[in-house]
Structure formats: structure tokens, C-alpha cells
C-alpha positions in Angstrom: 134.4 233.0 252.8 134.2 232.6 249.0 130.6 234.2 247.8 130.5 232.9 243.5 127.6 232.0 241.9 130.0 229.7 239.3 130.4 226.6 242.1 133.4 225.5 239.8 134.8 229.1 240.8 133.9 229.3 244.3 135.1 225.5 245.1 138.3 225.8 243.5 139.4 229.0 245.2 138.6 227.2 248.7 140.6 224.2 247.6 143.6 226.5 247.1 143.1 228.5 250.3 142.8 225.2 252.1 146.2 224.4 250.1 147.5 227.0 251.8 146.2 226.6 255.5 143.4 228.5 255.3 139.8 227.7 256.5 137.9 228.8 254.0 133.3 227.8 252.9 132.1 228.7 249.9 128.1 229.8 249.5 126.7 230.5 246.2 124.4 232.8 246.6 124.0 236.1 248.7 121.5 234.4 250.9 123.6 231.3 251.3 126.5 233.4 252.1 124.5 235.3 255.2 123.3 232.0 256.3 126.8 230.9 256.5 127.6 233.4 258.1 125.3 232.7 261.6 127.9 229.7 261.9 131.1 231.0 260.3 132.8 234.3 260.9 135.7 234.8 258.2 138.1 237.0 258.7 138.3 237.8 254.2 135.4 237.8 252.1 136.1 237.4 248.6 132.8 238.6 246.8 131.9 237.9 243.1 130.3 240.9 242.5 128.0 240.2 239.3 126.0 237.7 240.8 121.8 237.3 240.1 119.7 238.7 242.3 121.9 240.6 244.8 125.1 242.2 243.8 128.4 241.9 245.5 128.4 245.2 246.9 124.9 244.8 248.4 125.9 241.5 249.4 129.2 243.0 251.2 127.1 245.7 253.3 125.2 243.0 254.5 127.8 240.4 256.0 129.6 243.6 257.6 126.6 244.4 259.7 125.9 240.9 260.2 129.1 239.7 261.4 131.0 241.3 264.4 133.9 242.6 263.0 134.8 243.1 259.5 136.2 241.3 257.3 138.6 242.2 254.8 136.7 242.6 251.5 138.0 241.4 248.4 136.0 242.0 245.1 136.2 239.3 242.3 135.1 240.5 238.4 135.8 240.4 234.7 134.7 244.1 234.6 138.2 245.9 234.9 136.1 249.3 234.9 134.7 248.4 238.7 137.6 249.0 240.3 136.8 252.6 241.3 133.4 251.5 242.3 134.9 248.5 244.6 137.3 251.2 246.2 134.3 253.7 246.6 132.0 251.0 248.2 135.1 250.4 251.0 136.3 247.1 249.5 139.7 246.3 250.3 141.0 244.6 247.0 139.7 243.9 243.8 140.9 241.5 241.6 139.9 240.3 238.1 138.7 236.9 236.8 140.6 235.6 234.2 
């Protein structure tokens, strides 16, 4: 699951995974990601973490008690200084958007 509230961003990362043979849905919102995620279980979660309304940390504690099992978590920013935070809030990776 790709959680970005740019759909440019969020769409063109699932093209790629699906390039690669991955299934992958984007949402664009935190509440458009937990109602995707009643129908789609993934097994990576790649969370933009400045997002309106609900952050992607919030967003992240949510979707691991919703889902049954845990995903991999995978933080997505242009804020290099988050990275401690991401590792602190148990997220798995954290990458940085161009």
C-alpha cells in the first residue's frame, strides 16, 4: 500500500511496484488508506508522513492494529531530520523524496 497525499506520487510508485510484480493500491488520505485496508492486507506500507490532517506516524499505528499482522513500514519525506523519529516510532525504512 502506497499512503501520499500527491496522487502523482502515490500512483507512480504503484506503477513501478506493479513493474516489478508487485500488487500494490494507493489511498490518498489516512482515512482512505484504513478503508483500504478492510479489503486489502499489504504486506509493506510506504507512508508519506507529512500529510494534512493525520500524520504518517499516526496513520502507521493505525493500519498495524487494524490489519492482522504487520506490515513492513516504510516512511516517505523531504525532511532528512525525521529519520530518528521514523526509527523511534518502529518504522522499518525511511526514505527521502527527491
Amino acid at each position: 500500500m502506497v499512503v501520499d497525499d500527491s496522487p502523482d506520487a502515490a500512483d507512480s510508485l504503484c506503477q513501478l511496484l506493479w513493474i516489478v510484480d508487485y500488487e500494490a493500491r494507493a489511498a490518498y488520505s489516512g482515512p482512505a488508506a484504513v478503508a483500504l485496508a478492510d479489503t486489502f492486507a499489504p504486506d509493506v506500507v510506504v507512508l508519506d508522513i507529512e500529510m494534512p490532517g493525520e500524520d504518517g506516524y499516526a496513520l502507521a499505528d493505525r493500519l498495524c492494529a487494524q490489519l492482522a499482522g504487520r506490515p513492513v513500514l516504510v516512511a516517505l519525506t523531504g525532511r532528512p531530520h525525521l529519520e530518528h523519529r521514523s526509527r523511534s516510532r518502529a518504522f522499518d525504512h525511511h526514505f527521502l523524496k527527491p
